[in-house]
N, C-alpha and C positions, 0 to 999 in steps of 0.2 A: 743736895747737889747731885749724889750719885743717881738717885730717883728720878730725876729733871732727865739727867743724859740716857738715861736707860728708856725713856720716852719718845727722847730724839732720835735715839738710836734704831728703835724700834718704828719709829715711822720713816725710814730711809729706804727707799725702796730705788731697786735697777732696772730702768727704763733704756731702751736703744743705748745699752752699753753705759751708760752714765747711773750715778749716784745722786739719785734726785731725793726733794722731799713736794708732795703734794702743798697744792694752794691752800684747801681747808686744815691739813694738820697742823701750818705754819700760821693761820689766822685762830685758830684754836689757842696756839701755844700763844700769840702777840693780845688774846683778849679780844679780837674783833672779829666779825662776820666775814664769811668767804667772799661775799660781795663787793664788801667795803675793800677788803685786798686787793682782790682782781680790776676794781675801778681805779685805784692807784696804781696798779698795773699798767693800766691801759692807760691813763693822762700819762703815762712819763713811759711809754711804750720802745723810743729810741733810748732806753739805759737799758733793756732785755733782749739783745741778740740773739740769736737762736742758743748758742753755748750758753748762755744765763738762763734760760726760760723757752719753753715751748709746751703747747697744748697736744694733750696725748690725740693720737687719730682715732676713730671708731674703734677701729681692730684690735688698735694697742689695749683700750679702755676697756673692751671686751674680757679682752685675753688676762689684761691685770685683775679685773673684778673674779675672774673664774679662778685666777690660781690665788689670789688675795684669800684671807681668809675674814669675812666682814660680818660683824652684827646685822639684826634687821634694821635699825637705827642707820645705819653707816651706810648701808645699800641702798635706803632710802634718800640717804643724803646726799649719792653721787650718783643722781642723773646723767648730771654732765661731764663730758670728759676735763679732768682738774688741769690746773696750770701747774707745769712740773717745772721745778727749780734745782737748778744745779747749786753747787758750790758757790758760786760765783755770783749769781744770781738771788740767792739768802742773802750775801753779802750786800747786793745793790740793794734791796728790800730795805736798809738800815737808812739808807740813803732817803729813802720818801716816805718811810715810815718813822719820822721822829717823835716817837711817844719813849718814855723810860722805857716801859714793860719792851718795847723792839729792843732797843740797845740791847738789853739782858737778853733777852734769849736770843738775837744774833750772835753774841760773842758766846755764849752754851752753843750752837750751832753749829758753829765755828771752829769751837774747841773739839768738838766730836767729831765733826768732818776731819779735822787734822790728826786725831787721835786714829781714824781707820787707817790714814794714808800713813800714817809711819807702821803701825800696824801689818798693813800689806807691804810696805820695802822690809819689814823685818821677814816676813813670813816669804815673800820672795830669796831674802837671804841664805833663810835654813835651805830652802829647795836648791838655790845654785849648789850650795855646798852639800845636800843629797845625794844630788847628780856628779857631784866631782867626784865623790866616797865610790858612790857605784862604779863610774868609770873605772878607777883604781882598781874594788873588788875583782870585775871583770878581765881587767889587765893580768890580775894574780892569780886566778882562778886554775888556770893547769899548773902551778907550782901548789896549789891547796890541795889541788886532786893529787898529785904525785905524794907528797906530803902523808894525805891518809892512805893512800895504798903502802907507802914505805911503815906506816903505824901497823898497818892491819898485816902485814908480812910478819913483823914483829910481832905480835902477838899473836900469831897463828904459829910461830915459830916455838916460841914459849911453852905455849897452850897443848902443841903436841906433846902426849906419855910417852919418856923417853923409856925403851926398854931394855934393860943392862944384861949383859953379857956375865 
């Protein structure tokens, strides 16, 4: 199970601000040909609104291939710019793809996708609460500084050889 999502995880990639997974990694994971996906794609074309689904443009494709890091295998294999799927979108996938093997790895898909997003409201959490501390610190900062000049007068008071009479 952990090997499966470490898979998924691994092929999610952030396209135009979204959290997509490519057409071939998800026709990989379902057992079937990119082709075969994209053509059930394409018959049920009004269940992939742009927020479920869209085709990367040249540039994007470009730009993803150069900073991607790909086998010769995998470079060979994407010609063409892939069909990128959101959230939302994997989900529809369950919908036209009804073979076992979908169901399964849609609900792994799924569960991974939902695992980042609680993920990212936690890790948004610490940060508000970083930024509240700091504020504070900031707020108390000339009582910290006063603080160690009153220490260091003290101890420089101390530290002086007193010489007796």
């Amino acid at each position: 199970m952990l090997v499966m999502e470490q898979k998924i995880l691994s092929r999610i990639y952030v396209v135009r601000g979204e959290k997509i997974m490519l057409d071939r990694d998800l026709a990989e994971l379902y057992g079937i040909e990119t082709k075969v996906l994209k053509q059930a794609v394409k018959r049920n074309a009004a269940r992939f609104p742009k927020d479920f689904m869209f085709e990367m443009t040249e540039n994007e494709f470009k730009k993803w291939r150069e900073k991607t890091i790909l086998t010769a295998s995998d470079k060979q294999g994407l010609r063409y710019a892939p069909f990128c799927f959101t959230e939302q979108g994997v989900t529809m996938l369950s919908c036209i793809l009804n073979s076992k093997t979908a169901i399964e790895v849609n609900l792994r898909v799924i569960r991974v996708f939902v695992k980042m997003r609680e993920y990212a409201l936690t890790h948004k959490e610490i940060l508000l609460q970083l930024a509240r501390l700091e504020k504070e610190v900031k707020g108390n900062s000339k009582d910290i500084e006063n603080i160690f000049m009153v220490i260091k007068e003290l101890v420089e008071k101390h530290s002086t050889p007193r010489i007796e009479k």
